[in-house]
C-alpha atoms as a printed R data frame, in Angstrom:
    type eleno elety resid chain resno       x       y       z
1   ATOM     1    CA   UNK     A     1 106.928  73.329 160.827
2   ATOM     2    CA   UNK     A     2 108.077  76.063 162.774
3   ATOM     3    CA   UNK     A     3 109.636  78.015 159.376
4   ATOM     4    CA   UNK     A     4 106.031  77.145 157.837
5   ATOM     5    CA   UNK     A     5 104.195  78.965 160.355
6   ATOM     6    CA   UNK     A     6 106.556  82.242 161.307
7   ATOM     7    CA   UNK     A     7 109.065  82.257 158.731
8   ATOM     8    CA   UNK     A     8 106.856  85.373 157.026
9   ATOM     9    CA   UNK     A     9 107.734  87.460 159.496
10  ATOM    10    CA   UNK     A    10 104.803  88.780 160.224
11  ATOM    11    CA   UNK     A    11 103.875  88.575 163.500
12  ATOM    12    CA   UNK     A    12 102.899  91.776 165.722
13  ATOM    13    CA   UNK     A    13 105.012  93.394 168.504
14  ATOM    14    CA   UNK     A    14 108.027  91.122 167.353
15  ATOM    15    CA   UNK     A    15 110.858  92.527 165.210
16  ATOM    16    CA   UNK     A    16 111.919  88.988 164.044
17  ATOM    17    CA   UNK     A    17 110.201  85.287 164.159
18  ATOM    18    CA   UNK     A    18 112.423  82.167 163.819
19  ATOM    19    CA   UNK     A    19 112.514  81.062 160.898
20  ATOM    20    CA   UNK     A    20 112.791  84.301 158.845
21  ATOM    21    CA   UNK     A    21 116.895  84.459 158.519
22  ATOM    22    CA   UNK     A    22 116.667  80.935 156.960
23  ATOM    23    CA   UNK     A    23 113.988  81.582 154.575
24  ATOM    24    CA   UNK     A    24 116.062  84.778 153.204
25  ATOM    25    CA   UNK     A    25 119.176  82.517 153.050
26  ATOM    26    CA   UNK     A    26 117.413  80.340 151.196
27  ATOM    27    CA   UNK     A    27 115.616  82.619 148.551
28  ATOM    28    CA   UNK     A    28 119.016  84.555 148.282
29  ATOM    29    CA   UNK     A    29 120.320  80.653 146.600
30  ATOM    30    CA   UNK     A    30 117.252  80.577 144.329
31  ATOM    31    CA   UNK     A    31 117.276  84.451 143.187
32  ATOM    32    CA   UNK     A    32 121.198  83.878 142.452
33  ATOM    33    CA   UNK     A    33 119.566  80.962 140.281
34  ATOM    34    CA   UNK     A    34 117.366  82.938 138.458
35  ATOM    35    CA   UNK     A    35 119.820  85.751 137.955
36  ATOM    36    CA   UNK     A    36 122.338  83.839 136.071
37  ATOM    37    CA   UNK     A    37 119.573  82.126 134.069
38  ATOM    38    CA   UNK     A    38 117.983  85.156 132.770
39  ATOM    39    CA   UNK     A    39 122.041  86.936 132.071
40  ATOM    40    CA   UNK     A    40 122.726  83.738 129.904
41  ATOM    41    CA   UNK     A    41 120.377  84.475 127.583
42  ATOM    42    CA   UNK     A    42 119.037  87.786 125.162
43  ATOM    43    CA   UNK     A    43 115.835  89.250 126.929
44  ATOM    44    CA   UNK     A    44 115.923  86.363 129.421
45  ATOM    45    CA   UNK     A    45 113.895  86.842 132.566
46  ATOM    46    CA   UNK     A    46 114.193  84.629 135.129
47  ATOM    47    CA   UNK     A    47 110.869  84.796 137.556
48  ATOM    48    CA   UNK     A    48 111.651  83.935 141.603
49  ATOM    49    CA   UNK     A    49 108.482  83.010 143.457
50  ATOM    50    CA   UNK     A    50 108.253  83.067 147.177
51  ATOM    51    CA   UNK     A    51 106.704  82.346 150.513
52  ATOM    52    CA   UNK     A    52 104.461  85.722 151.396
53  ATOM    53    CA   UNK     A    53 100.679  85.146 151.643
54  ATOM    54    CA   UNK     A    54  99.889  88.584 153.145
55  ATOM    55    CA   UNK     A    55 103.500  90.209 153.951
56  ATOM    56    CA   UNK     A    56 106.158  90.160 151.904
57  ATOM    57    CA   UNK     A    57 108.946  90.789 154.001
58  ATOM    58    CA   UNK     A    58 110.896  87.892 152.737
59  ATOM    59    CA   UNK     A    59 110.666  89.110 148.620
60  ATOM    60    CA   UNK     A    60 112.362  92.677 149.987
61  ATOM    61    CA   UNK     A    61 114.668  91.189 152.497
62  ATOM    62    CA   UNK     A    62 115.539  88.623 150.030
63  ATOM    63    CA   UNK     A    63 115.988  91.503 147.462
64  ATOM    64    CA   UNK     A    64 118.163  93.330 149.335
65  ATOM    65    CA   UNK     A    65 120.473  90.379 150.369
66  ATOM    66    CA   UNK     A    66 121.052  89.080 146.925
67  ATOM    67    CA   UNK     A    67 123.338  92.095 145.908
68  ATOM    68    CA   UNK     A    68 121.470  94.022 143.388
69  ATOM    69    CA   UNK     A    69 120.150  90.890 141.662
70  ATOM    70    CA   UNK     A    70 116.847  91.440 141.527
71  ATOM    71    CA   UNK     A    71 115.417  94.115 138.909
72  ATOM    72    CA   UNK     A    72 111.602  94.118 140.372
73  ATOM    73    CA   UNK     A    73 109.767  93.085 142.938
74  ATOM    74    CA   UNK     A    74 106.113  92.779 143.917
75  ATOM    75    CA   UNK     A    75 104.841  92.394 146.965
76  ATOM    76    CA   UNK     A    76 101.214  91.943 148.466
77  ATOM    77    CA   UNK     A    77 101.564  96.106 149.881
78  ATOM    78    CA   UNK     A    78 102.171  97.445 146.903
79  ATOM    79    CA   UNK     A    79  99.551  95.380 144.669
80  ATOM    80    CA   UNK     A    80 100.615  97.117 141.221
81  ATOM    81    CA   UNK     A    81  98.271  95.911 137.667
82  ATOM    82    CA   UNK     A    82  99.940  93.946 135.425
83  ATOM    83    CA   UNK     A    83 100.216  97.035 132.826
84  ATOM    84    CA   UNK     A    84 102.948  98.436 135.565
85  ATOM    85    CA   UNK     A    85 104.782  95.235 136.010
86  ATOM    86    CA   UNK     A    86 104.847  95.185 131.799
87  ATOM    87    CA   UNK     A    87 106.326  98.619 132.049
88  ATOM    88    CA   UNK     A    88 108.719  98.134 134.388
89  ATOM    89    CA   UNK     A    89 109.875  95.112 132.576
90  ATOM    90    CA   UNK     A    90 109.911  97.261 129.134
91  ATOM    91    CA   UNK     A    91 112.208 100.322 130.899
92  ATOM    92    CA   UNK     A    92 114.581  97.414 132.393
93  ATOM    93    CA   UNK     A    93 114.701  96.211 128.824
94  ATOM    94    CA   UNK     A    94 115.770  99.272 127.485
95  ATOM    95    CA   UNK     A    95 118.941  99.397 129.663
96  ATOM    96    CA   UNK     A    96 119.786  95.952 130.239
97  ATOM    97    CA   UNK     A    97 119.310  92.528 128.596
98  ATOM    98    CA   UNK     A    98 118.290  90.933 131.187
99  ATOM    99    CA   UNK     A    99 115.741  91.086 133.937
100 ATOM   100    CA   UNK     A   100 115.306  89.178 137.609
101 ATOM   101    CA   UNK     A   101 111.368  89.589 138.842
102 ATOM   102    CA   UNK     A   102 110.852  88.204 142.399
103 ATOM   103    CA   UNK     A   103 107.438  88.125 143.396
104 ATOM   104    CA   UNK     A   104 105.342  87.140 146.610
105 ATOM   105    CA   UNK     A   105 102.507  84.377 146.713
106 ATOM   106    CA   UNK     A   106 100.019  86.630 147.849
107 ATOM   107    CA   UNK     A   107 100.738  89.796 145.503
108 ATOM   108    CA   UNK     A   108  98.245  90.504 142.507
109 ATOM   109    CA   UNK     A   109  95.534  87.844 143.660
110 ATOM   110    CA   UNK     A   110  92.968  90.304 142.102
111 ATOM   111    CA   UNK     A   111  94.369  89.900 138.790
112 ATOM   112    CA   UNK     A   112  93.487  85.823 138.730
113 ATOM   113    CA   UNK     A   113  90.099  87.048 139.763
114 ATOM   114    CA   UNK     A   114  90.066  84.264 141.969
115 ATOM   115    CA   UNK     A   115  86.502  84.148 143.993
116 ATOM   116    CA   UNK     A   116  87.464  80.413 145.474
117 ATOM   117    CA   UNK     A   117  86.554  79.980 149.212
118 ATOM   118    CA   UNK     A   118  88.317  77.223 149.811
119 ATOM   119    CA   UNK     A   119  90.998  77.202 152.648
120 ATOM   120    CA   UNK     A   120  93.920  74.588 153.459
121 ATOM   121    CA   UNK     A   121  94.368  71.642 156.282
122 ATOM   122    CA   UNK     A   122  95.541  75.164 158.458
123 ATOM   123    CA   UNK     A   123  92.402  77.352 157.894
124 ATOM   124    CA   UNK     A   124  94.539  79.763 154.945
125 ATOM   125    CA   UNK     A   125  92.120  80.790 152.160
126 ATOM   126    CA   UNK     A   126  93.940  78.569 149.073
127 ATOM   127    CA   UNK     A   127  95.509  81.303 146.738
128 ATOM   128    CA   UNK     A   128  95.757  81.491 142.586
129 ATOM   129    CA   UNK     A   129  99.549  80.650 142.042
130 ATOM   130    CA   UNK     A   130 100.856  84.022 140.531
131 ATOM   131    CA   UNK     A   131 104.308  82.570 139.410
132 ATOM   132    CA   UNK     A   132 102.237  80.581 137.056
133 ATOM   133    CA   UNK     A   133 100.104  83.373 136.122
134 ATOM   134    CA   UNK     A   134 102.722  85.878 135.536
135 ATOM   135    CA   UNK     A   135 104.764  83.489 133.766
136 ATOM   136    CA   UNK     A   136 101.601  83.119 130.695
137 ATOM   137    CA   UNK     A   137 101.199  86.843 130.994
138 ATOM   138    CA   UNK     A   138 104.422  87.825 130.151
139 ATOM   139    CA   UNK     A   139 105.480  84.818 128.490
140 ATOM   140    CA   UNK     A   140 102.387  85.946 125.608
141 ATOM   141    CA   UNK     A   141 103.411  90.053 126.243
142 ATOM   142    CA   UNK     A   142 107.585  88.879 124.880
143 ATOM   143    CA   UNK     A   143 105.733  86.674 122.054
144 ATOM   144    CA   UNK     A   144 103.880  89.863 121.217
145 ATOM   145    CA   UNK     A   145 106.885  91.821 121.187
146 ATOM   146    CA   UNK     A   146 109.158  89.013 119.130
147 ATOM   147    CA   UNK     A   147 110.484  91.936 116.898
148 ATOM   148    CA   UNK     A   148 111.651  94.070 120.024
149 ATOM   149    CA   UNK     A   149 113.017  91.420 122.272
150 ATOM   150    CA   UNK     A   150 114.219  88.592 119.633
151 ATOM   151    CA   UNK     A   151 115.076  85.037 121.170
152 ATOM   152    CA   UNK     A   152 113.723  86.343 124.558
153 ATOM   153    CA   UNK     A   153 112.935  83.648 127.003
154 ATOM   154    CA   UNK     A   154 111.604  83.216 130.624
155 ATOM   155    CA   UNK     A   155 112.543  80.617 133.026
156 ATOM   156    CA   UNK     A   156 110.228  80.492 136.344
157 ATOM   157    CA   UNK     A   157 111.847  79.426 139.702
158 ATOM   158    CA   UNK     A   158 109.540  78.131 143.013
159 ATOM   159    CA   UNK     A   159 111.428  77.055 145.132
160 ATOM   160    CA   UNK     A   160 109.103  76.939 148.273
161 ATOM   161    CA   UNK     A   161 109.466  73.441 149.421
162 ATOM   162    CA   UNK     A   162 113.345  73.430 149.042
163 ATOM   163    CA   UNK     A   163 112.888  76.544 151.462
164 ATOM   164    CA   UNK     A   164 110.371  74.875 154.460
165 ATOM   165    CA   UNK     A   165 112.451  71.593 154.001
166 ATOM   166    CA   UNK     A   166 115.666  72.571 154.235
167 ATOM   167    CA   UNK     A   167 118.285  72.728 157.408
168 ATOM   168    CA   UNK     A   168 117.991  75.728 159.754
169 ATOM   169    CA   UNK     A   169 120.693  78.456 159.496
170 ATOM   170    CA   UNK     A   170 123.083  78.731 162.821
171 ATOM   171    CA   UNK     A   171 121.251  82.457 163.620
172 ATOM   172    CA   UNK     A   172 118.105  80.873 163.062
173 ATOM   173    CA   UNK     A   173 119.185  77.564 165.558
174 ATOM   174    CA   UNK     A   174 120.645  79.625 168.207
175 ATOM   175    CA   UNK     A   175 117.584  82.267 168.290
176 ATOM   176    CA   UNK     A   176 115.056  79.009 168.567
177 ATOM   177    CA   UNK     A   177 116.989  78.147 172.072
178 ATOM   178    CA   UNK     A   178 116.612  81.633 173.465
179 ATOM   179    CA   UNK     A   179 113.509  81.380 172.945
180 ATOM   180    CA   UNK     A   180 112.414  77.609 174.321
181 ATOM   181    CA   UNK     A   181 114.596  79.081 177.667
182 ATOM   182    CA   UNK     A   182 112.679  81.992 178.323
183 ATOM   183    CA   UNK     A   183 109.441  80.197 177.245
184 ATOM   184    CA   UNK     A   184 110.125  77.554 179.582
185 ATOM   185    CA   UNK     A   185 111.155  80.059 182.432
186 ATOM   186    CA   UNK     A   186 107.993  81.924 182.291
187 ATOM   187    CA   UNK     A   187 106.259  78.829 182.102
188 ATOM   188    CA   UNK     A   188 107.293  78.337 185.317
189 ATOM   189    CA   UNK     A   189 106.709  81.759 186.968
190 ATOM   190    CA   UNK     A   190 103.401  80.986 185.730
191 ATOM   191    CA   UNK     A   191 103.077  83.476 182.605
192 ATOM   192    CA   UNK     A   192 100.298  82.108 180.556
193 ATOM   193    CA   UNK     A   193  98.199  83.033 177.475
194 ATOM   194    CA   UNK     A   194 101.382  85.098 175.980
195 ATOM   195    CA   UNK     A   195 104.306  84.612 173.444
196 ATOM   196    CA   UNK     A   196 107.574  84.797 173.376
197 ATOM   197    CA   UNK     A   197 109.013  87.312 171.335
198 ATOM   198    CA   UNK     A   198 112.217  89.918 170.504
199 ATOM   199    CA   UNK     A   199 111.149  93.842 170.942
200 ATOM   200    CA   UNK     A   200 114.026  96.356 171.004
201 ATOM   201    CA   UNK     A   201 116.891  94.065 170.917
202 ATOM   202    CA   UNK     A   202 115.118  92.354 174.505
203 ATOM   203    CA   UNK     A   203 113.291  89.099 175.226
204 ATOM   204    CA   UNK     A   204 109.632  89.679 176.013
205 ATOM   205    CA   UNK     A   205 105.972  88.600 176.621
206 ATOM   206    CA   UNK     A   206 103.747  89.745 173.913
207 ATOM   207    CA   UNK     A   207 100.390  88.643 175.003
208 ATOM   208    CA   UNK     A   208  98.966  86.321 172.587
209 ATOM   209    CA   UNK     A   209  95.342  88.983 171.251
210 ATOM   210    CA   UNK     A   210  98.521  91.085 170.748
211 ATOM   211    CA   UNK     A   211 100.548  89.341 168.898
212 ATOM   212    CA   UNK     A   212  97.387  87.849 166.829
213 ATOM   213    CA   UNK     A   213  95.223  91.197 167.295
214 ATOM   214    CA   UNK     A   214  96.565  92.583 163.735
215 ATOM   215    CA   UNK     A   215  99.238  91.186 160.637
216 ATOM   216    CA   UNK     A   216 102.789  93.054 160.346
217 ATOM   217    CA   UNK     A   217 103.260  94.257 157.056
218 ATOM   218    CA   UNK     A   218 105.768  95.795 154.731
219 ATOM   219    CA   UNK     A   219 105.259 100.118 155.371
220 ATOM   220    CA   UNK     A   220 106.096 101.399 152.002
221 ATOM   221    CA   UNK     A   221 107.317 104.605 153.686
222 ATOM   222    CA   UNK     A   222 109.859 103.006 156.101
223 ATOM   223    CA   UNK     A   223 113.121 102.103 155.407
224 ATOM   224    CA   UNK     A   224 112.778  98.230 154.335
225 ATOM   225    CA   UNK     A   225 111.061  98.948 151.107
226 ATOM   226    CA   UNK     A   226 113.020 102.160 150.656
227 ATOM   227    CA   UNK     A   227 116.128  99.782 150.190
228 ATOM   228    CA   UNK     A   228 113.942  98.029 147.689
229 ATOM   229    CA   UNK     A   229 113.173 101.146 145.816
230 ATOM   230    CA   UNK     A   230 116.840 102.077 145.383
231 ATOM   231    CA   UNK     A   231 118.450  99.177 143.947
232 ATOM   232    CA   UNK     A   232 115.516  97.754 141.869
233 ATOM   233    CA   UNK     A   233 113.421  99.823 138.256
234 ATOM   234    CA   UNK     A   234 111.589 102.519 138.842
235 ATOM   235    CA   UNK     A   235 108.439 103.266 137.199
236 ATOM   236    CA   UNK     A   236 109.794 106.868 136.537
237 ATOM   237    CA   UNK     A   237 110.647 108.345 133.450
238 ATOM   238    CA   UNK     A   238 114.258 108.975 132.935
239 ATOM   239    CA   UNK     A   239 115.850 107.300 135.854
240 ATOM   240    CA   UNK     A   240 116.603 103.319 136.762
241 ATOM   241    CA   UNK     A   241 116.260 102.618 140.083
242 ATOM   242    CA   UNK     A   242 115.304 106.114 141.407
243 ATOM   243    CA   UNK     A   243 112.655 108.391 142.128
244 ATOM   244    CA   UNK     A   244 113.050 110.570 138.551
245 ATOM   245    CA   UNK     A   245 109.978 113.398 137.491
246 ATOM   246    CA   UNK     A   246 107.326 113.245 139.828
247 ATOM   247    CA   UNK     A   247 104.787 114.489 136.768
248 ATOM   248    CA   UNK     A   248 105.074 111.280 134.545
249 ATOM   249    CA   UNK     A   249 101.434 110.916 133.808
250 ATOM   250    CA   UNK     A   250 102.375 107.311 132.534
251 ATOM   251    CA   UNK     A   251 101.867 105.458 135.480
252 ATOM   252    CA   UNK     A   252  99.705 105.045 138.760
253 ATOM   253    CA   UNK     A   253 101.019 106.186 141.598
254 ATOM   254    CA   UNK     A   254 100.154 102.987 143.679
255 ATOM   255    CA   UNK     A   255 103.277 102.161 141.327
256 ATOM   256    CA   UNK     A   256 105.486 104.168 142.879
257 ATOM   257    CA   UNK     A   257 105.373 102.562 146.332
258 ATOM   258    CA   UNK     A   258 104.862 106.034 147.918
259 ATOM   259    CA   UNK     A   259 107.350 107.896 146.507
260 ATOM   260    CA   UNK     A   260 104.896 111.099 146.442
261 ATOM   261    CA   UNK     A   261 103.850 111.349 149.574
262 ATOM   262    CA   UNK     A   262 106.465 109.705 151.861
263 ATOM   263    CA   UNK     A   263 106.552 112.719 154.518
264 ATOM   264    CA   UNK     A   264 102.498 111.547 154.927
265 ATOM   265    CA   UNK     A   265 103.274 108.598 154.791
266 ATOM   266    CA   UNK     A   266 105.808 108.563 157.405
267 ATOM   267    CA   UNK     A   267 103.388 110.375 159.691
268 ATOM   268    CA   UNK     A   268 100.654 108.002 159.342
269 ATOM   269    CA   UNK     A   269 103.291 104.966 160.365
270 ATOM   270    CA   UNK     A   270 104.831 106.891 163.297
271 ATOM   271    CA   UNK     A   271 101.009 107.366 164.310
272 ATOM   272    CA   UNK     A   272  99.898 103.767 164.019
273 ATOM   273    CA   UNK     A   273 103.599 103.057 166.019
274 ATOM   274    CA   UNK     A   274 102.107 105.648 168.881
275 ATOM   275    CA   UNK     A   275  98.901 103.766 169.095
276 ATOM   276    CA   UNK     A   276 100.638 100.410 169.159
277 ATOM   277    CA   UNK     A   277 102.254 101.445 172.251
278 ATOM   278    CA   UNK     A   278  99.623 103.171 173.861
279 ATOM   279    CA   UNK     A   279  97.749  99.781 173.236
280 ATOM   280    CA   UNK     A   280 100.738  97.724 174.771
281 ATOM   281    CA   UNK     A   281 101.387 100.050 178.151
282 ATOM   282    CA   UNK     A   282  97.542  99.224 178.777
283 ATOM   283    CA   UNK     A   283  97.864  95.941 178.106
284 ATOM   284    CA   UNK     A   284 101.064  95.587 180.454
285 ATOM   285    CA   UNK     A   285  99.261  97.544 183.087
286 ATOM   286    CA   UNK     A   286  96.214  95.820 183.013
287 ATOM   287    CA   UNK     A   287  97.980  92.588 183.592
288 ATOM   288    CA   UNK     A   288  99.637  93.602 186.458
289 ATOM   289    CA   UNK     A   289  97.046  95.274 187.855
290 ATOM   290    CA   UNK     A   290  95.051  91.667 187.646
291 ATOM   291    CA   UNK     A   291  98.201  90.326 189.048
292 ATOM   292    CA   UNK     A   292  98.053  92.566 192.004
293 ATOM   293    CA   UNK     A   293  94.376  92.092 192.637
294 ATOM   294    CA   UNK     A   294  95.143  88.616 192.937
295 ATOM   295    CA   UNK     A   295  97.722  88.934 195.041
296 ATOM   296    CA   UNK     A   296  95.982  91.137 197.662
297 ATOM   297    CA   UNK     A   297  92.723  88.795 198.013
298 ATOM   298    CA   UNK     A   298  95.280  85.987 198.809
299 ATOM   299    CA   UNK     A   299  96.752  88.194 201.246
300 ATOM   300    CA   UNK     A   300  93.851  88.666 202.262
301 ATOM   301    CA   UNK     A   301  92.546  85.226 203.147
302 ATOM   302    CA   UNK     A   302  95.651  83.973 204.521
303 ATOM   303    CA   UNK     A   303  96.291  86.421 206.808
304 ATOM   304    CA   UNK     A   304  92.188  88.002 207.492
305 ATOM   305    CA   UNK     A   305  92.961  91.105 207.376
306 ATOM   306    CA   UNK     A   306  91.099  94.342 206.158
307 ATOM   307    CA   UNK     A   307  92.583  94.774 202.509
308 ATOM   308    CA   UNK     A   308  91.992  98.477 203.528
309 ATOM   309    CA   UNK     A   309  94.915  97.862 206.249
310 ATOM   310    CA   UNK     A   310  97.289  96.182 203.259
311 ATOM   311    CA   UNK     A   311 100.128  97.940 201.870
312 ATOM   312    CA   UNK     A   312 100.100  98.632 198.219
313 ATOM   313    CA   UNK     A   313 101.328  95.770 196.281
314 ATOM   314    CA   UNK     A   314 103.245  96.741 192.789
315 ATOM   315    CA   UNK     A   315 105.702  94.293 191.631
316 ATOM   316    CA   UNK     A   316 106.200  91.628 194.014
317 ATOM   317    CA   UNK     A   317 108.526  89.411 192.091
318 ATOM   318    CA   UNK     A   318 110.474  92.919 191.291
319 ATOM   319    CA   UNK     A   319 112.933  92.542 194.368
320 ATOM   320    CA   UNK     A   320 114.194  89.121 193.753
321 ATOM   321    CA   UNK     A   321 114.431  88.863 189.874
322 ATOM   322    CA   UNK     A   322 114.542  90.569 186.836
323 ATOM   323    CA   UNK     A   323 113.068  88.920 183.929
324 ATOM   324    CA   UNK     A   324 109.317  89.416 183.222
325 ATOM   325    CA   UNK     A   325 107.981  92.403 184.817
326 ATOM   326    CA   UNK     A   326 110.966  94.422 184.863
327 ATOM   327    CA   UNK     A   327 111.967  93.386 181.269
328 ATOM   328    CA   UNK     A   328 108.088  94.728 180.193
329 ATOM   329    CA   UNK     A   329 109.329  98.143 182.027
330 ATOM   330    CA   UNK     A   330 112.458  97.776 180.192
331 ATOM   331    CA   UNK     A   331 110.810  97.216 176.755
332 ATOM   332    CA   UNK     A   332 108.634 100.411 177.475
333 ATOM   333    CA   UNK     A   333 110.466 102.319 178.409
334 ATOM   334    CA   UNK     A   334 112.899 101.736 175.452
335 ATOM   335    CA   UNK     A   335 110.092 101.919 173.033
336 ATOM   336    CA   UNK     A   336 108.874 105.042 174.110
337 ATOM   337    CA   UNK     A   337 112.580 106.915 173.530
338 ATOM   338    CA   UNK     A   338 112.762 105.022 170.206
339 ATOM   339    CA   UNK     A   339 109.634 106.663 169.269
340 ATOM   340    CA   UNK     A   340 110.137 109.875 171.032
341 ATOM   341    CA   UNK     A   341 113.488 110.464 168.668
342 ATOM   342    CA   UNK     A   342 111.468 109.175 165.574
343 ATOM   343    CA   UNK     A   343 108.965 112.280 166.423
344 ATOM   344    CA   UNK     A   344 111.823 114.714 166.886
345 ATOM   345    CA   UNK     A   345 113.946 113.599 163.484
346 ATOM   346    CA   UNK     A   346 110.852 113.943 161.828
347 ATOM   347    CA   UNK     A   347 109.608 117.180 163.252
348 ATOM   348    CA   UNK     A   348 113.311 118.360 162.302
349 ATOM   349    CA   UNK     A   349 113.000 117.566 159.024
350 ATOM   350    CA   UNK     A   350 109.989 119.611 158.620
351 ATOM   351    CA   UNK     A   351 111.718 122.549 159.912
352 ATOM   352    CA   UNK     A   352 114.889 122.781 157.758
């Protein structure tokens, strides 16, 4: 259940969600799969769908892991029409004899022009399978193209189910415990209406409108799907698997997965990173400002006294342990250098 729930990875203010490392593992078995599939045969494609309704961080970490195996992949950020997946299969085709495709559940839903409001036993809007889809489409585009790509042949791969049913991976077990402890810990300092979660390498509490205010998805201009971009087609003319003539008229440049603009790009993430902290200091503060509040009218009654005569109260659990408050201050503060040297690396950049 667990891997059904956070295995997408997707969760705000958390860098990783149990689950995730076992999906990957997982997908990595099934891509391998589909790669040696499609290499035993002329123009064979095998076609890898996977677990990614909104974010497909486990298509590009899956694509990375499998060692080059995988020639394209789609992904609900970079929602490319099926003319550009057709071309990238066609320039893959005209190096190779092969291709891998892995795609996401949740990329290209406008294509199956799906307008169905119905949603699952968990509340999920119920999406138009686009292994299925993509299979016809091409399946018909290689038929049309018989004289091009004789004996060509696709063999589709969904392996979903093996991946929620199947045994959790040792990182995966191990992070699941460190998490129950320090859930059950703040439990019992009292911590309520928050997660736990891993921010900057440390254990924290992400407050649950937080965690849930927003989805985490796949930035095309950070370094995840710049990984992607390197070792899978490109829809350039010229070059396999990099960035080639910026003035192909051929092609959208939604295809490109912001190859054009990454230095904009990049601003507008480090931006929305800025604003994501501002949002958590205020959140942090606010809470312990409530916490303090609290803490001084109990003062208060217990001892009658003027709360004007009270000394200020800041952390009062800071002197005798070091977990939840001091670990927020931690997180802070370790966030705001992370995103201080972002700001000067890129500001660098700009000047050489």
């Amino acid at each position: 259940y667990q891997r059904r729930v956070h295995g997408d990875n997707d969760i705000s203010f958390n860098e990783r969600t149990f689950g995730f490392d076992t999906a990957v593992s997982e997908a990595v078995r099934a891509i391998q799969a589909g790669y040696y599939e499609a290499k035993s045969h002329r123009f064979g494609i095998g076609l890898v769908r996977l677990m990614g309704r909104l974010s497909g961080f486990i298509a590009a970490q899956a694509t990375i892991s499998a060692g080059q195996c995988v020639h394209i992949c789609l992904i609900p950020e970079n929602d490319i029409p099926l003319e550009v997946v057709l071309k990238l299969l066609e320039r893959r085709f005209e190096k190779r004899t092969y291709c891998v495709i892995v795609v996401a559940e949740g990329f290209g839903q406008g294509m199956l022009n799906s307008a169905s409001t119905t949603v699952d036993k968990s509340g999920n809007k119920v999406l138009g399978d686009i292994g299925i889809f993509l299979k016809d489409k091409i399946g018909q585009w290689l038929k049309a193209n018989s004289h091009r790509y004789p004996d060509s042949t696709i063999k589709y791969i969904d392996p979903s189910y093996i991946i929620r049913s199947c045994l959790a991976s040792t990182n995966d077990a191990a992070f699941c415990t460190q998490l129950a402890n320090h859930a059950v810990h703040e439990a019992f300092h009292g911590s309520t209406g928050c997660i736990i979660g891993q921010w900057a390498n440390q254990f924290v509490c992400v407050p649950t409108p937080l965690a849930t205010g927003y989805r985490k998805n796949v930035e095309l201009s950070g370094s995840l799907w710049r990984s992607v971009r390197e070792i899978t087609i490109s829809a350039r003319r010229g070059n396999i698997g990099g960035i080639g003539d910026p003035n192909d008229p051929t092609l959208s440049t939604a295809a490109l997965g912001a190859t054009n603009s990454d230095s904009e790009n990049t601003i507008m993430a480090l931006n929305r990173r800025i604003q994501e902290l501002e949002h958590l200091i205020g959140t942090v503060k606010d809470r312990e400002q409530q916490k303090d509040k609290q803490l001084r009218e109990l003062y208060t009654k217990q001892t009658e006294v003027s709360p004007s005569k009270l000394p200020s109260i800041s952390h009062p659990r800071s002197a005798n342990r070091s977990d939840k408050d001091q670990d927020d201050r931690v997180v802070l503060e370790a966030l705001e250098m992370k995103y201080a040297k972002q700001k000067e690396r890129l500001l660098a950049s700009f000047t050489r």
